[in-house]
C-alpha positions in Angstrom: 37.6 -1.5 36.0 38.2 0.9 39.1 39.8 -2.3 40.8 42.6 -2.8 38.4 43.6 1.0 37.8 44.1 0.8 42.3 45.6 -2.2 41.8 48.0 -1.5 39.0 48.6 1.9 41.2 49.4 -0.4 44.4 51.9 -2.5 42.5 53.4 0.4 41.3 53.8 2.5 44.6 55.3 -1.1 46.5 57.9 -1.4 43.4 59.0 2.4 44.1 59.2 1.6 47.5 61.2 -1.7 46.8 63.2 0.1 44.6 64.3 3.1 46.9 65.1 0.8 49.9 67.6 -1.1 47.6 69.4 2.2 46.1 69.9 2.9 50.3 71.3 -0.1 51.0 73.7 0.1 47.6 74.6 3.7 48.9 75.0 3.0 52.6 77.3 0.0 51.2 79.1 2.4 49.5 79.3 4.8 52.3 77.0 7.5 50.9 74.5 7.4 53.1 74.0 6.5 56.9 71.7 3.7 58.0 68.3 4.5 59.3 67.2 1.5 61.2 64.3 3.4 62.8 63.4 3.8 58.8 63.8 0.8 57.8 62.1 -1.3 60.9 58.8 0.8 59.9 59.1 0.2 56.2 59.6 -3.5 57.3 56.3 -3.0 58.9 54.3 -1.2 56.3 55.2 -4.3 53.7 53.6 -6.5 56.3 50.7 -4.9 57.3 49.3 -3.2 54.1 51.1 -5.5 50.7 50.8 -8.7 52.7 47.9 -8.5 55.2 45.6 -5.9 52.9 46.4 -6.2 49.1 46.7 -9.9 48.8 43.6 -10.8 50.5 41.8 -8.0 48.3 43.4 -9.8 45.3 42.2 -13.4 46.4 38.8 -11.9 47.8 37.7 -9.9 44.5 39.7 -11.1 41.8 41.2 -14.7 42.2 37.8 -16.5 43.7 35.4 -14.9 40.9 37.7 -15.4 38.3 37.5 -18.9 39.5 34.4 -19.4 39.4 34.0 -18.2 35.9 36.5 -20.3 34.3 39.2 -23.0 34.5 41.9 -20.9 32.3 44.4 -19.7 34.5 44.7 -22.4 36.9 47.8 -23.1 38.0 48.8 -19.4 37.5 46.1 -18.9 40.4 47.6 -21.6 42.1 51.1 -20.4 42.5 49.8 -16.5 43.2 47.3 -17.9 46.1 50.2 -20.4 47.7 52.8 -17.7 47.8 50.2 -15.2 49.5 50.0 -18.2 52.1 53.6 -17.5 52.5 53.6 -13.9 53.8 54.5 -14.8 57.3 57.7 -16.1 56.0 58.7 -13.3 54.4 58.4 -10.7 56.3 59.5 -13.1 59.3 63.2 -13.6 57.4 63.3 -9.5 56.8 62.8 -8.9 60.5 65.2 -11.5 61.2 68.1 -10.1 59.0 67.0 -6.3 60.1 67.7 -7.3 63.4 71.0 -8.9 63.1 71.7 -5.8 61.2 70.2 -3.3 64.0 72.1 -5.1 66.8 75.4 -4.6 64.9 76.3 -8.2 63.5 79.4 -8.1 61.5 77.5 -9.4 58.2 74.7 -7.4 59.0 73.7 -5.2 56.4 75.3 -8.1 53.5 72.6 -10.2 55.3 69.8 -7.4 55.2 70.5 -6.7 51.5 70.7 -10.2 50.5 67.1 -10.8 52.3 66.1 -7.6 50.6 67.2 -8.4 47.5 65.4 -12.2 48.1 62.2 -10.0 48.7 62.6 -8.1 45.6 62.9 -10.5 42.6 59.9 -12.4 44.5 57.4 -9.5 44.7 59.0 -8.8 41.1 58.0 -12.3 39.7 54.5 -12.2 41.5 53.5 -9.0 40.3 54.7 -9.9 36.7 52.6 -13.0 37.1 49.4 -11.1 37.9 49.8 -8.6 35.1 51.0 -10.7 32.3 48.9 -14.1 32.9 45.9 -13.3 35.4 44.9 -9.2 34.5 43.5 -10.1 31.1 41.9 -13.4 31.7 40.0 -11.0 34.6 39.1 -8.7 31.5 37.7 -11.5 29.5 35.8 -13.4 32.0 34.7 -10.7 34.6 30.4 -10.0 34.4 29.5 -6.9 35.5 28.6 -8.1 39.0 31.8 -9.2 39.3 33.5 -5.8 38.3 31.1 -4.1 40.9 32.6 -6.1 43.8 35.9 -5.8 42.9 35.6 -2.2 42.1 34.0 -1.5 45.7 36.1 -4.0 47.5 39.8 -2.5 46.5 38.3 1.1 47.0 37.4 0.2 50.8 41.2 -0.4 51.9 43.2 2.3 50.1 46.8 2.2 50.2 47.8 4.0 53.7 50.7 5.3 51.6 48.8 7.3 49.5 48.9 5.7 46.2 45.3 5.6 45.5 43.3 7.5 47.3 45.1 8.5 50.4 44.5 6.9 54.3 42.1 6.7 56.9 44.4 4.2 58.8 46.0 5.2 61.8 49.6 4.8 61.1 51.6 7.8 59.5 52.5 6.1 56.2 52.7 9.2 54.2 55.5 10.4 56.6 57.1 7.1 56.3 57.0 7.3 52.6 58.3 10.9 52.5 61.0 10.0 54.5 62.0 7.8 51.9 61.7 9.5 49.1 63.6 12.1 50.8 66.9 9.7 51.7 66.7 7.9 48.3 68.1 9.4 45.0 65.4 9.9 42.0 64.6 7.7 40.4 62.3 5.7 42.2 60.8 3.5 39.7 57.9 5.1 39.3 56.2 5.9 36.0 58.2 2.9 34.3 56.2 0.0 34.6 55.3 -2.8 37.2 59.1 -3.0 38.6 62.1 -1.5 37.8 66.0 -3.1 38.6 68.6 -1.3 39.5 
């Protein structure tokens, strides 16, 4: 069950992240903290191009299609988690869009950046809920030992480039990214406490 301990890990290391961005933007509301939008445009970036273009397809690859094929429970549970990774360009399309009007200085920019944050959030925080509560244990039940195989070979081939499994071989610095993060956001960052973890 290598698959679901790097997955579990994955969800856990984007809620930490999720949750650190949101205590900057409380504290740069507050006027605790200055705005990095260098930061922020890259974290923007690394939710794109390893949550939404590298961890859901790895989900619908090696968990969602065998589970499939092994049984009908679960179905419109699938249905929802498959649609909404569909919707990724979306997403990240709105964050970019309320980053910018943030970066180029709009009066109700960071309101609008926090509110799309926020959005982003409670949606990643429902999804991941979904997979844990409804779809994690049917995979226990149904899964052959074929099927574990794959899935256990797939997620280990596209490791987090943040380091939350089993470290990068991707080109983009990441880790730096991620230390940065940590460094600008107050403990603690939600990790160790579950799937997600509110403010």
């Amino acid at each position: 069950m290598e698959a679901i301990r790097i997955l579990m890990d994955e969800h856990q290391s984007l809620a930490a992240i999720i949750h650190a961005i949101r205590v900057m933007l409380h504290d740069i509301g507050a006027g605790k903290l200055q705005p990095d939008f260098r930061l922020f445009a890259a974290m923007v970036h690394y939710l794109d191009a390893y949550p939404e273009k590298r961890h859901h397809p790895k989900e619908d690859r090696f968990l969602f299609g065998p589970l499939k094929a092994r049984t009908t429970d679960g179905a419109a549970a699938l249905a929802r988690l498959e649609a909404e990774h569909t919707q990724a360009e979306a997403r990240i399309h709105a964050l970019e869009a309320a980053l910018q009007r943030y970066t180029d200085g709009a009066p109700d920019g960071l309101a609008g950046f926090a509110t799309a944050f926020d959005a982003y959030a409670a949606f990643y925080r429902n999804h991941m809920l979904l997979e844990e509560r409804e779809i994690l244990p049917l995979i226990r039940q149904h899964f052959t030992a074929d099927d574990w195989a794959q899935a256990d070979a797939g997620f280990a081939a596209t490791p987090d480039p943040l380091g939350g499994t089993r470290g990068s071989t991707g080109e983009e610095d990441f880790r730096r990214i991620f230390s940065k993060l940590v460094a600008a956001a107050p403990a603690p960052l939600g990790l160790g406490s579950g799937p997600y973890q509110d403010d």
